[in-house]
N, C-alpha and C positions, 0 to 999 in steps of 0.2 A: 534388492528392490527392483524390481519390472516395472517398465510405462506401460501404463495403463491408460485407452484410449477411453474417449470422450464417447456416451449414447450419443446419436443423432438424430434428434428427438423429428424433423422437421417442424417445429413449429415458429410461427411466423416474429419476423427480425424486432423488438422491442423497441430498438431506435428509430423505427419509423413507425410507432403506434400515434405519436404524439403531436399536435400541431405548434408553431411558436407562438401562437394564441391559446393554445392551453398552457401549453410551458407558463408563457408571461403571467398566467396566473400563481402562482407559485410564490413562496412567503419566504423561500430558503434563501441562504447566504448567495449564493450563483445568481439568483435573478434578481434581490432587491439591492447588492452594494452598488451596481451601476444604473443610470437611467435605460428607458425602455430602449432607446433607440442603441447602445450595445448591444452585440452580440457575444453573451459570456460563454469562453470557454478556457475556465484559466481553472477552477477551484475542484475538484475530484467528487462532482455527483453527475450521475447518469440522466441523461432526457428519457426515459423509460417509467413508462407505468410498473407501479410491484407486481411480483408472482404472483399467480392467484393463488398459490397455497400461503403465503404470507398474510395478503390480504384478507384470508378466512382464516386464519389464526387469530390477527389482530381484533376485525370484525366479533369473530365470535366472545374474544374476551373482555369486550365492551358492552356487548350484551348478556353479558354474567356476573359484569363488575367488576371481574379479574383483574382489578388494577393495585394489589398487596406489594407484600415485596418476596424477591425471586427465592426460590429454596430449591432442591434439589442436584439429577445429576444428569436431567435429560439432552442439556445443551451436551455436555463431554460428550454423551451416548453417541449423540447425530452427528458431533464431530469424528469420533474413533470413527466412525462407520462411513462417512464423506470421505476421511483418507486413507482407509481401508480400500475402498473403490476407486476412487481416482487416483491416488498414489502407490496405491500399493504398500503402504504404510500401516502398522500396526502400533506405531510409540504412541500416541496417545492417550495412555491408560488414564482411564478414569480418576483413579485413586489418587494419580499425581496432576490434575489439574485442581484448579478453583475461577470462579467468575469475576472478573474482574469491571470498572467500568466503561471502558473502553480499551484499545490498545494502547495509546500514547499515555495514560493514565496508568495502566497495568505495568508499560516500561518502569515508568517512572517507580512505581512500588517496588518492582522488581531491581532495580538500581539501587534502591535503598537496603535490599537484603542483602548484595554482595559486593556495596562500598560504602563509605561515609562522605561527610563533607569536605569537600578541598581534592577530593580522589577523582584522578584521569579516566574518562570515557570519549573512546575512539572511536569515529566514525569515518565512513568514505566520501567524502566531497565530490561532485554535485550529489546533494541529499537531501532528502526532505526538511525543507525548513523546521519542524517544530522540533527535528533532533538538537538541535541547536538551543531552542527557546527551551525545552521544558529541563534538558540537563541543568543547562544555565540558571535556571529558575529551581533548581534543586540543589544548588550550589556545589555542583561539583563540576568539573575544567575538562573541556572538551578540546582533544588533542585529534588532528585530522592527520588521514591518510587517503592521499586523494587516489580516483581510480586510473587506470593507466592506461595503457593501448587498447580501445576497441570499446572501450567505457569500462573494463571489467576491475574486480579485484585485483592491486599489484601486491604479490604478495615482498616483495623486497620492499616497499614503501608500506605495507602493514607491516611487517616485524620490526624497520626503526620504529613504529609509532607504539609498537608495545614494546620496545627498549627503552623508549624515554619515558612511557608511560612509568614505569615500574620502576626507574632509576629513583633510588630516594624514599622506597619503600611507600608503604600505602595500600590502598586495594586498587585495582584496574579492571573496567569491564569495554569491553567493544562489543557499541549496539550495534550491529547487525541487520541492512536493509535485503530484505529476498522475498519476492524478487524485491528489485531495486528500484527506485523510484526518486528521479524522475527518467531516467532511461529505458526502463521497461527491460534489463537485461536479467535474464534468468538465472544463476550461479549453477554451476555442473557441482557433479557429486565428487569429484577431483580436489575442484576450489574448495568445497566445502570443506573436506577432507584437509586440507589443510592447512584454513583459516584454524579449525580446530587440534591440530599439531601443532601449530603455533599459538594456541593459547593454551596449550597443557606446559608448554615448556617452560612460556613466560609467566604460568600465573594468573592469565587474565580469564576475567569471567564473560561468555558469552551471552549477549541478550538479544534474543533475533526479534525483528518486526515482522511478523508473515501474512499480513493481513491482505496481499493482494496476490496472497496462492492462491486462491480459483479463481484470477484472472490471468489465466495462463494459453500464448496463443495457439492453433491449429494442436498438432500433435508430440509439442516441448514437453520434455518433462521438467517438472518441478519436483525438487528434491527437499523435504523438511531438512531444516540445522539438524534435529535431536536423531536424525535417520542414518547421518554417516558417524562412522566408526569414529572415537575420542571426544566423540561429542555428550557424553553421560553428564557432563556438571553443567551444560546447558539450559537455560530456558528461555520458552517463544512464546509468542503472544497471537492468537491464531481469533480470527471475524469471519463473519459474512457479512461484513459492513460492504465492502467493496463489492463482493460480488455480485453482490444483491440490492446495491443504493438503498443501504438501513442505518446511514451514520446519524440521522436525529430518533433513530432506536436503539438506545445504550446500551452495548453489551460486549463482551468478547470475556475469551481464556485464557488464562494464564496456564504452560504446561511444561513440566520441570522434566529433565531427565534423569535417570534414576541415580544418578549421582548427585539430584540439585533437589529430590523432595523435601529431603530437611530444612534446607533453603525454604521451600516454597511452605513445611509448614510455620514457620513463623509468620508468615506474613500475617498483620492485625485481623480480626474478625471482623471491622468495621469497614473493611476495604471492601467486601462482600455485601456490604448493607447500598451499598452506590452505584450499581446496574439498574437497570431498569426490568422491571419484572415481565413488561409486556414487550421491552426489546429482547430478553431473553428467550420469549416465546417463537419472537417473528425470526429469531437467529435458529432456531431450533428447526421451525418449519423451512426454511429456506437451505439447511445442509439437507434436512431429511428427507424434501419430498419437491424442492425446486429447482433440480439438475436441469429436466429439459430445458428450462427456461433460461438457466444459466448457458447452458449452449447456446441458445438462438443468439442471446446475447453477444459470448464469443466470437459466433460467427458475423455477426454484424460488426463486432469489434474487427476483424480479420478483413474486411471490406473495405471497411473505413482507412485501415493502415495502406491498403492499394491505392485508394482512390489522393491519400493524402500525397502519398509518393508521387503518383500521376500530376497531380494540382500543383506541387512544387517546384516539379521539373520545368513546369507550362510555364506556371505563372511566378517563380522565385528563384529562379533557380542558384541563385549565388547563397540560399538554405541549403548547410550541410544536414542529412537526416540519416541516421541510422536506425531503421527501422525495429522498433523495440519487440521484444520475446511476451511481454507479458504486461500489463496493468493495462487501465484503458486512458493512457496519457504520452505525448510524443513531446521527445525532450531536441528542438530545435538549435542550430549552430547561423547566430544570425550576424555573425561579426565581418562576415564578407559584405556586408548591405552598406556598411558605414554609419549606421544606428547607434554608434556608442556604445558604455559598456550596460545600459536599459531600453534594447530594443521592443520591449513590453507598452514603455510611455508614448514610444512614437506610434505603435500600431493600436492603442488605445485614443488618443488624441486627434491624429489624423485618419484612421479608419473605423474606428468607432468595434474593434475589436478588444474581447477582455483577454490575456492573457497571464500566464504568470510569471514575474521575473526572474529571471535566474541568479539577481544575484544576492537575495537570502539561501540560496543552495551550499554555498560555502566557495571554497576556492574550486576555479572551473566554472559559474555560473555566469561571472560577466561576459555581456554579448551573446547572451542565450536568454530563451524562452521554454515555458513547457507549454503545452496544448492539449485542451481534453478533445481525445478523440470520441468520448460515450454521447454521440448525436447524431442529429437524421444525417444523410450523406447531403442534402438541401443546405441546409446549416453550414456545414461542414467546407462545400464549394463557393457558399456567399462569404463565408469568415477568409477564406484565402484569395479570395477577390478581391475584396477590401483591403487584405495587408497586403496587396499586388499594390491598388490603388494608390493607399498608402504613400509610398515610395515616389510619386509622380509631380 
């Protein structure tokens, strides 16, 4: 598999299309759970207007009434064809996807095809909270393997967690964050490689979350799970919810590798009746025909990770930051400040900044924050002003 570079579309940065008086109009989770006078940057949507090819997706299917429910194969289509070009990727065969309702919902179904209740699911700590909620909430037992040096996969602290997973018999799967989130660290085809020799040896079933591969920074390559070798009983769960700020447009894929279709044809027919028909559209348009846009984006995301560095140094500097490879969220070390282990409450309370706390991330979260970097660079130097302030 070759990296494969990014068009550069030149067109103009997204994150500064928008005023925070237009923001403030906005009805979504990020700007109404706090009062006006927060500055939210804690919950993963973009300050960016849609793509105009999304936009005239949805538009037009509103003036047709397109609003049924989804059928076909045109999302996989746009998909193979998106990682075909920017990954240099071909797994994605049609035949072995289906639509799922979202990612975290698709996990979940896909959880249910290759364990039962009471059965161990591995995960890497610091990690997205709802890995946590929705296993739990599917009654099966979430066994952690935290990350190790540099924020990455350890793989000696993975193999005990699928030794004790499996001790006792059962089924075992480890969900899979790639890239990773809240770090933004992008897995090489190395680790990948073998996280998945280690789950042929032990038995465990892999389930990746990929839904922030096309937010991938400058010229990194992103490597799909189902693309390195041993990874055939695999399956991932692949959006343009992220890259395209389309998470209240319901849709994403579920895509098995050729060792896991059978898996994935079980899955109920009614799990397919739960997308949204016109999120499906706007997903479809946004792999197929909303690259540049996704670039400018990028690129504005790649600004932002400079400028946040600069602003830290200045104004924080006892914030550890390892500047992350990919999503558009910066995973903060604020335990040098003296903040305790929810420096979130004090930067909310005394600066009037949203962010998100680290410590539903799992072990490793206390005395950390994450930060959406997807906003104007205006934003961006007022919010670290304020958690300067903060401190005073």
């Amino acid at each position: 598999m070759t990296s494969i570079l990014r068009d550069r579309s030149g067109e103009p940065n997204p994150l500064r299309a928008l005023t925070l008086d237009q923001l403030r109009r906005r009805t979504s989770m990020k700007w109404r759970t706090h009062p006006p006078d927060v500055l939210p940057l804690w919950v993963a949507e973009m300050d960016v207007p849609l793509a105009g090819p999304v936009v005239r997706a949805v538009t037009g299917a509103m003036e047709l009434g397109d609003t049924g429910y989804p059928v076909g194969t045109a999302y996989a289509e746009a998909l193979a064809a998106f990682a075909g070009k920017r990954w240099g990727w071909d797994g994605p065969a049609v035949e072995r996807t289906a639509i799922v309702p979202d990612v975290m919902l698709g996990v979940v179904e896909m959880l249910k095809l290759v364990t039962g209740p009471g059965d161990p699911v591995i995960v890497n700590p610091p990690v997205y909270p709802p890995f946590y909620q929705f296993v739990t909430h599917l009654d099966r037992r979430v066994v952690e393997a935290p990350l190790g040096p540099g924020l990455r996969i350890d793989p000696g602290a993975l193999e005990e967690a699928f030794r004790r997973a499996v001790t006792g018999g059962g089924r075992a799967a480890f969900l899979l964050c790639s890239p990773h989130n809240p770090t933004g660290t992008v897995h090489t085809a190395d680790e990948l490689a073998a996280v998945a020799a280690l789950a042929e040896r032990y038995g465990v079933r892999v389930v990746a979350d990929e839904i922030h591969a096309p937010v991938v920074t400058g010229d990194t390559r992103f490597v799909p799970y189902l693309g390195v070798p041993g990874a055939e009983r695999g399956l991932t769960l692949m959006s343009a919810s992220k890259g395209w700020n389309l998470a209240g447009l319901k849709a994403a894929l579920a895509v098995a590798g050729p060792g896991a279709a059978d898996d994935l044809a079980r899955m109920p027919e009614e799990v397919g009746h739960g997308p949204s028909h016109v999120g499906v559209l706007a997903h479809t348009a946004a792999l197929r025909d909303g690259t540049a846009w996704l670039d400018a984006v990028l690129a504005g995301l790649d600004e932002n990770r400079r400028l946040l560095t600069d602003l830290l140094a200045e104004r924080l500097p006892g914030v550890v930051h390892r500047t992350g490879e990919a999503t558009c969220l910066a995973w903060l070390d604020c335990r040098a400040l003296g903040l305790g282990d929810d420096p979130a409450d004090v930067f909310l309370e005394r600066g009037r900044v949203a962010l998100s706390s680290g410590i539903p991330f799992g072990s490793g979260g206390a005395g950390h924050v994450r930060l959406n970097l997807a906003t104007s660079p205006e934003v961006l130097t007022e919010a670290v002003r304020r958690m300067s302030a903060a401190l005073e």
